[in-house]
Structure formats: C-alpha cells, structure tokens
LOSE-695967 format. One line per field, with one value per residue (C-alpha): x, y, z negated; residue number from 1. Coordinates in nm, 3 decimals, always signed. Example, Ala and Ser with C-alpha at 12.3 -4.5 7.8 and 13.67 -1.06 7.14 Angstrom:
2
X [+1.230_+1.367]
Y [-0.450_-0.106]
Z [-0.780_-0.714]
pos [1_2]
//
This chain:
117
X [-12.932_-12.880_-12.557_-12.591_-12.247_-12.200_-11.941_-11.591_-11.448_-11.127_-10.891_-11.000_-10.966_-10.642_-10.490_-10.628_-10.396_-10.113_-10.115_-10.083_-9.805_-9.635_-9.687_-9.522_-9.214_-9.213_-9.211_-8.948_-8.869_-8.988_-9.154_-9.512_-9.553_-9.355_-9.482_-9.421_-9.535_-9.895_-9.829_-9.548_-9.745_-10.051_-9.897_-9.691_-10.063_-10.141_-9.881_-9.940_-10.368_-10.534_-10.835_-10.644_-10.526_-10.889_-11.065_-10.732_-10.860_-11.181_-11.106_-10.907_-11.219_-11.453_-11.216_-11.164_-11.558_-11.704_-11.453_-11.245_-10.915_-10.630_-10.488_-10.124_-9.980_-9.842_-10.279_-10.399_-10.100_-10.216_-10.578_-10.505_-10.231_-10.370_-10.539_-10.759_-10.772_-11.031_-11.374_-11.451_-11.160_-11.168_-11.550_-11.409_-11.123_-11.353_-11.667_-11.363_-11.306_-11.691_-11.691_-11.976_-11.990_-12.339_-12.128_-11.867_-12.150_-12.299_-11.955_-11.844_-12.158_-12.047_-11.677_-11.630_-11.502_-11.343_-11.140_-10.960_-10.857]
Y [-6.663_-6.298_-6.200_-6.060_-5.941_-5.584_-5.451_-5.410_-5.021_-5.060_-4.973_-5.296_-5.480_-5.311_-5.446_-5.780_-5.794_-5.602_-5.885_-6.183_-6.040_-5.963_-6.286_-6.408_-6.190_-6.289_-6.631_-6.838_-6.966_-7.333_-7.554_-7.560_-7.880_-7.816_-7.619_-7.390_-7.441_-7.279_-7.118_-6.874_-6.864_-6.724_-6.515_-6.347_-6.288_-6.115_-5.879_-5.789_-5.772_-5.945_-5.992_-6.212_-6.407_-6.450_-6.545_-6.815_-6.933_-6.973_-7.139_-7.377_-7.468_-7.458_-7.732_-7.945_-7.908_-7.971_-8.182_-8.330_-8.164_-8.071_-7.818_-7.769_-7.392_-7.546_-7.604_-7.268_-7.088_-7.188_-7.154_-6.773_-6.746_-6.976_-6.697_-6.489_-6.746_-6.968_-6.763_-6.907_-6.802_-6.465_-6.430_-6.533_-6.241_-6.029_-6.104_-6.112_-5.772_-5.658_-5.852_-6.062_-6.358_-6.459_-6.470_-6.685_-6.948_-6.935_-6.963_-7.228_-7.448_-7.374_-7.473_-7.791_-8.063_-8.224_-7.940_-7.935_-8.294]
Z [-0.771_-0.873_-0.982_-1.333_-1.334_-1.332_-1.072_-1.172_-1.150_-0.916_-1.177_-1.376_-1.087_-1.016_-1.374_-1.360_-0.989_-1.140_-1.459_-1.218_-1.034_-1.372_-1.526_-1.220_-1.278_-1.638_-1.670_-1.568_-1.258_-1.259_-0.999_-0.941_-1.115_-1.417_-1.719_-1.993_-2.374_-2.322_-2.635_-2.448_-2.138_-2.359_-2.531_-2.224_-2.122_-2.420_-2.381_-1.993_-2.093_-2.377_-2.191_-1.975_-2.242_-2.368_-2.085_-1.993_-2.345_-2.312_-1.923_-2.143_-2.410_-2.141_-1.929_-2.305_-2.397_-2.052_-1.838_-2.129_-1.974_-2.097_-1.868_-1.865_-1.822_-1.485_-1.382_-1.575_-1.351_-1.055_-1.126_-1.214_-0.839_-0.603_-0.379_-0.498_-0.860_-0.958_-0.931_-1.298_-1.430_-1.306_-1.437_-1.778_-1.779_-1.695_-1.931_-2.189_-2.074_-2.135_-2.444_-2.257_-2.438_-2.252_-1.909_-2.048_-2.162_-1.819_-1.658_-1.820_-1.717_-1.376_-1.415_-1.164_-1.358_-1.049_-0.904_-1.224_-1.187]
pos [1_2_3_4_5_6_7_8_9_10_11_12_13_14_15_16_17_18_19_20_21_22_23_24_25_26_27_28_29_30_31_32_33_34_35_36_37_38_39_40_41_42_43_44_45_46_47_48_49_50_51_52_53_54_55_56_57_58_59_60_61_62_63_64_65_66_67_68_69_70_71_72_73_74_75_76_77_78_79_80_81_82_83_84_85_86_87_88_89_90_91_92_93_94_95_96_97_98_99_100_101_102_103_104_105_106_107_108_109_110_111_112_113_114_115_116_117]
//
C-alpha cells in the first residue's frame, strides 16, 4: 500500500508533540481511568492547536459511526499519550491540519473497532 500522505515538515511535527505535553500540563490531575467533560477537554485542545481539536473530533465520529463507541476524554487521552498515540488519530490531526478531508475518510475505515474497546 503506498502511503499517500505527504511528509510532515518538523516544525508541524514539533507542535503536534509540544500540544500533548501541554494538554498534559493543562488538564487536571486525575487518574487514568477517570475523565473530564469532553466538552473542556476539546476545547483545551482548541486553544493549544485547533487542528488537534479537529482531528480528536473526527477520531470521535469515526469511533460513533464505525465501532458504535462512545469514547470518554479518559480513552481519547490516552489514545493521543499512550506512546507515540494512536497512528489513526495522529493521521486525523494531521489531515485536519492539511484540510485533507479524503485522508480522514480513508482513516477512519482503518480505525480498529476492537482496540477501542
């Protein structure tokens, strides 16, 4: 499979680093199975980079549409921390990023229904 994607400059992939570390020193200081009201975590995203916000939304519509999930902030945190974040995720922020709407569409009929479980 050929990887459509274009590459990333490092500064882009710089920001999308430097926005999980500061929605880490943002949000409160909870457990990893307790959540926030996705609202606030969403819109803490928006402020750090709205393309991160964006692409965490359409994560979240591709998880209700596809795998009939409801992800809680707690699952979309660790999706964006755990390492380097969930590959389809990170494709999303960054087609969000290129406005690349056709990427999103062909992430989300990648996104694994059972590692969101």
């Amino acid at each position: 499979m050929v990887n459509r994607m274009p590459k990333l400059p490092t500064s882009v992939i710089a920001i999308l680093a430097a926005q999980q570390f500061a929605v880490a020193q943002v949000l409160p200081a909870t457990s990893a199975g307790s959540s926030v009201p996705m609202d606030d975590y969403l819109g803490l995203l928006a402020q750090i980079a709205p393309a991160a916000r964006d692409g965490a939304e359409a994560y979240l519509q591709a998880a209700r549409r596809r795998c009939r999930a409801n992800l809680t902030s707690a699952q979309l945190r660790r999706a964006m921390s755990e390492g380097a974040g969930d590959p389809i995720l990170m494709g999303m922020i960054r087609a969000s990023q290129l406005r690349d709407a056709k990427a999103i569409v062909e992430l989300e009929a990648r996104l694994d229904c059972a590692s969101l479980r």
